[in-house]
ROMAR-318036 format. One record per atom (N, C-alpha, C): residue in one letter; x, y, z. Coordinates in steps of 0.1 Angstrom, whole numbers, plus 5000, padded with zeros to 4 digits. Example, Ala and Ser with C-alpha at 12.3 -4.5 7.8 and 13.67 -1.06 7.14 Angstrom:
A513249435078;A512349555078;A513249675078;S512849785071;S513749895071;S512950005079;
! end
This chain:
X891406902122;X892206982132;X891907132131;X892007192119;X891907342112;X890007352123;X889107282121;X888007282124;X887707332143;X888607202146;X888907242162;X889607362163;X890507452161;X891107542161;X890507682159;X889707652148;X888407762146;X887207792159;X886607682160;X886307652173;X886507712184;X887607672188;X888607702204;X888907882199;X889107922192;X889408082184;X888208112190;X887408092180;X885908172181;X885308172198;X885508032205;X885108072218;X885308132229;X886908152222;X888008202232;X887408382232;X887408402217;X887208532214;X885508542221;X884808482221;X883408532226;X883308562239;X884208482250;X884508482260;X884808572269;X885608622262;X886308662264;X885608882264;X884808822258;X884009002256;X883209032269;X882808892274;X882008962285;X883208962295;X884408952301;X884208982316;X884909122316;X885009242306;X885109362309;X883609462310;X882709412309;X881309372312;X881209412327;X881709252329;X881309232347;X882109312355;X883309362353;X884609382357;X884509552356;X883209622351;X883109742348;X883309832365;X884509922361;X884409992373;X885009922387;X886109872381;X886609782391;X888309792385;X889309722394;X890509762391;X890909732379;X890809622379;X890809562363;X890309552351;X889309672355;X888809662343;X888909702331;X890309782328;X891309812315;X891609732314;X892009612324;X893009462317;X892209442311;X890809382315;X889909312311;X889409322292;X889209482295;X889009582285;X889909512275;X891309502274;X892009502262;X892409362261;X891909262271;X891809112266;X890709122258;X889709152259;X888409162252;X888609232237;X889509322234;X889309392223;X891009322213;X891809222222;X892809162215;X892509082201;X891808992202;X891708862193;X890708962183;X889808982187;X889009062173;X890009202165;X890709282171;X891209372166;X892509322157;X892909252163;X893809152158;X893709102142;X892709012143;X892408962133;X891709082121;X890909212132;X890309272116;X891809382113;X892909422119;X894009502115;X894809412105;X894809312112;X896009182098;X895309152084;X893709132086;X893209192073;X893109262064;X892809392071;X893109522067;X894209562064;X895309502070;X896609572065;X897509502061;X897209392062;X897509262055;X898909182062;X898609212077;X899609152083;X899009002093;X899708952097;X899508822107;X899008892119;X897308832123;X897108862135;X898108852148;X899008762146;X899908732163;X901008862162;X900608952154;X901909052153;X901309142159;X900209162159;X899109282167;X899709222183;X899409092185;X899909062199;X900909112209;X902009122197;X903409252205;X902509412210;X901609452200;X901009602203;X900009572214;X899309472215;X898109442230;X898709382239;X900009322238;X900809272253;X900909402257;X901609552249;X902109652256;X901209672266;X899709712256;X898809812262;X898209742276;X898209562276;X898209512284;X899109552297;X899809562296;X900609632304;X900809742311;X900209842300;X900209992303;X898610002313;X897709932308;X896509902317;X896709902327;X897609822335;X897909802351;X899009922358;X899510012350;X900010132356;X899210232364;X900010272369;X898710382378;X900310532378;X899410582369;X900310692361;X900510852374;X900110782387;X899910862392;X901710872397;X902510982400;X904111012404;X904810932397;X904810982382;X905410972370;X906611012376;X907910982374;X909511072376;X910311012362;X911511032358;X911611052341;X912310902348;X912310852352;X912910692353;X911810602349;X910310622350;X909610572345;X909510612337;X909210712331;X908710762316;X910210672304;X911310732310;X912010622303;X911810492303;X911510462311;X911710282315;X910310302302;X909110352303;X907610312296;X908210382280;X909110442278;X909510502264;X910110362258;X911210342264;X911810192260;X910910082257;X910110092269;X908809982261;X908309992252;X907710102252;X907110142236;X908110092223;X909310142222;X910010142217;X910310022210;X910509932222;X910809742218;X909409742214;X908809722218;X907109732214;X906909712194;X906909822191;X907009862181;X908409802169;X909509762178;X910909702173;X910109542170;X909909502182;X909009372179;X907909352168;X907309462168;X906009412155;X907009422144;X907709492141;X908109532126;X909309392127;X909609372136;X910809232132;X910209162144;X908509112138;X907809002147;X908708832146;X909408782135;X909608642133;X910808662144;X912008752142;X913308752152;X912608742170;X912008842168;X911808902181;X910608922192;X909408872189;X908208922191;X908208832211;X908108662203;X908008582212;X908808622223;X910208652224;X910808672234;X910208852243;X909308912231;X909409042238;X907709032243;X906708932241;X905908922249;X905808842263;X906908732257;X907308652275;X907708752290;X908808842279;X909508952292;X908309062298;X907809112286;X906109172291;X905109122300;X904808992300;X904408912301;X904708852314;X905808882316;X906508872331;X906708992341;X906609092337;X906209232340;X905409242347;X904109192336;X902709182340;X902409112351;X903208992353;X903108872364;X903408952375;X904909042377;X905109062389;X903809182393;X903809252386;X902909382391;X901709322398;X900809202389;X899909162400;X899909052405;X901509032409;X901508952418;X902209022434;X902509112433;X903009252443;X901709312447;X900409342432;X899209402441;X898609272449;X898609162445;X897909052451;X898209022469;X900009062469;X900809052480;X900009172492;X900409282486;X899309402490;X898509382491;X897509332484;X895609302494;X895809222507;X897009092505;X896809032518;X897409072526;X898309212530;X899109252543;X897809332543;X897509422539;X896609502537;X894609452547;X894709332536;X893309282545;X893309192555;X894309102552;X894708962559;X894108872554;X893808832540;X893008762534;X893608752518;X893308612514;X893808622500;X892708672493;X892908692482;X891608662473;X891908552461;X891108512462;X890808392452;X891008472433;X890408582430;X889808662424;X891408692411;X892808712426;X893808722423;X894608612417;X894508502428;X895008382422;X895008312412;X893408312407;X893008322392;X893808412383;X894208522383;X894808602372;X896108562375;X896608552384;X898308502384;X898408412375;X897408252379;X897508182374;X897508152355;X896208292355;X896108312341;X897008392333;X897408452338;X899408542336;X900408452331;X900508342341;X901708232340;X901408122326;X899808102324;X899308032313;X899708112298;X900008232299;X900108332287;X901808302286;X902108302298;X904208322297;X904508152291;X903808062300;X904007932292;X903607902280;X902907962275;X902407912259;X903407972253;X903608122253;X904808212243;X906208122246;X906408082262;X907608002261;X907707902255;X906507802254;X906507682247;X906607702230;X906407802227;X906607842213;X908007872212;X908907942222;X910108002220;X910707822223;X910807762229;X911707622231;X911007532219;X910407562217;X909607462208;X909307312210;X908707342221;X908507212226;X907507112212;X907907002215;X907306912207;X905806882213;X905306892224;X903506912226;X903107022224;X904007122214;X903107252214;X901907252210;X901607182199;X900207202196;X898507162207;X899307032215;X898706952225;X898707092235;X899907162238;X899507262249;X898907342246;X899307392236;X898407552231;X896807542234;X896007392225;X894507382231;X894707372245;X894907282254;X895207302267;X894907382274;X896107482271;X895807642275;X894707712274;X894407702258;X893907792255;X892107742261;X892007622265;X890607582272;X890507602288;X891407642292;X892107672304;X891507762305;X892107902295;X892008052295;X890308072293;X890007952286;X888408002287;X887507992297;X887707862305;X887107872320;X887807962325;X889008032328;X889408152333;X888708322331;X888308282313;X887208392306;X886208382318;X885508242315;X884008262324;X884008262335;X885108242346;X885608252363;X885408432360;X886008512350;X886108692351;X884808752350;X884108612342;X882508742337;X881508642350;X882108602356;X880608572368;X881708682382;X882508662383;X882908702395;X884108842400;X883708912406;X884309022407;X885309032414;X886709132416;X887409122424;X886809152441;X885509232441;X885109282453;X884409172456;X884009062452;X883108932460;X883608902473;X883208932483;X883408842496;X883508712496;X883108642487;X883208512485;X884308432480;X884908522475;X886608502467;X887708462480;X887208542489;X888508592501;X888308502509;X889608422512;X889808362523;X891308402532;X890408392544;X890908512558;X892808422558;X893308492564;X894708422568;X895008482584;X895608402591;X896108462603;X895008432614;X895308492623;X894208502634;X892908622632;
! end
């Protein structure tokens, strides 16, 4: 089992390097960016400093997060609201066993709505979905159910976590072939 797990890690991590690659110069491509630099940074900071890689995970949900802001008409209700984050952020790694899971689900749902409101916006906007989007929602919601399935503790956790996590890797290689600007993604809606 330890063998399969190494495996599913290492591919997930390889995968996962190229689609901020493909994705260069495109909206996403800071998300992409710091899925790409999660699992490796992860693993060499917990070594180095002798902590559990999934604790780094409270510090790359944030920045996951902070990726999809568009810092443009700051007013102090955001800057607080992003101070607070920081704040739990940081509360979470240092008391990761109490708190972590619960504080990357609510992140994590953050994340959901933001591109799921820009996803709303391309289709009033173009009149078309994009496929491109639907994929990351989808891939959003696979991130909130795994941490949930850890917080209820479901008894298929282990059955879902691979699951997921082979999921997220055809999702890796759906990011590094295809861009959000493909015309091929978009299907029209309306007349």
């Amino acid at each position: 089992m330890l063998l399969h797990y190494q495996i599913l890690i290492l591919a997930s991590t390889i995968i996962w390097l190229f689609p901020p690659i493909r994705q260069y110069k495109q909206n996403y491509f800071w998300l992409f960016f710091v899925l790409a630099i999660t699992d490796p940074l992860s693993h060499l900071f917990a070594r180095q400093l002798g902590f559990i890689p999934s604790q780094f995970y409270v510090l790359f949900t944030t920045l996951f997060f902070f990726s999809l802001i568009d810092f443009k008409g700051l007013n102090l209700y955001k800057i607080a609201f992003y101070l607070v984050l920081i704040f739990l952020s940081v509360f979470s790694f240092v008391n990761f066993w109490e708190f972590s899971t619960h504080y990357i689900v609510v992140t994590f749902s953050l994340i959901l709505f933001i591109i799921t409101k820009n996803s709303i916006l391309f289709v009033v906007n173009t009149g078309a979905i994009n496929t491109f989007h639907i994929v990351l929602i989808f891939y959003i919601l696979s991130n909130i159910l795994k941490f949930w399935n850890t917080l209820a503790q479901f008894e298929t956790g282990i059955v879902f976590f691979y699951i997921t996590t082979w999921f997220q890797v055809l999702v890796g290689l759906f990011f590094s072939i295809y861009k959000e600007d493909n015309p091929k993604l978009l299907i029209k809606i309306g007349g």
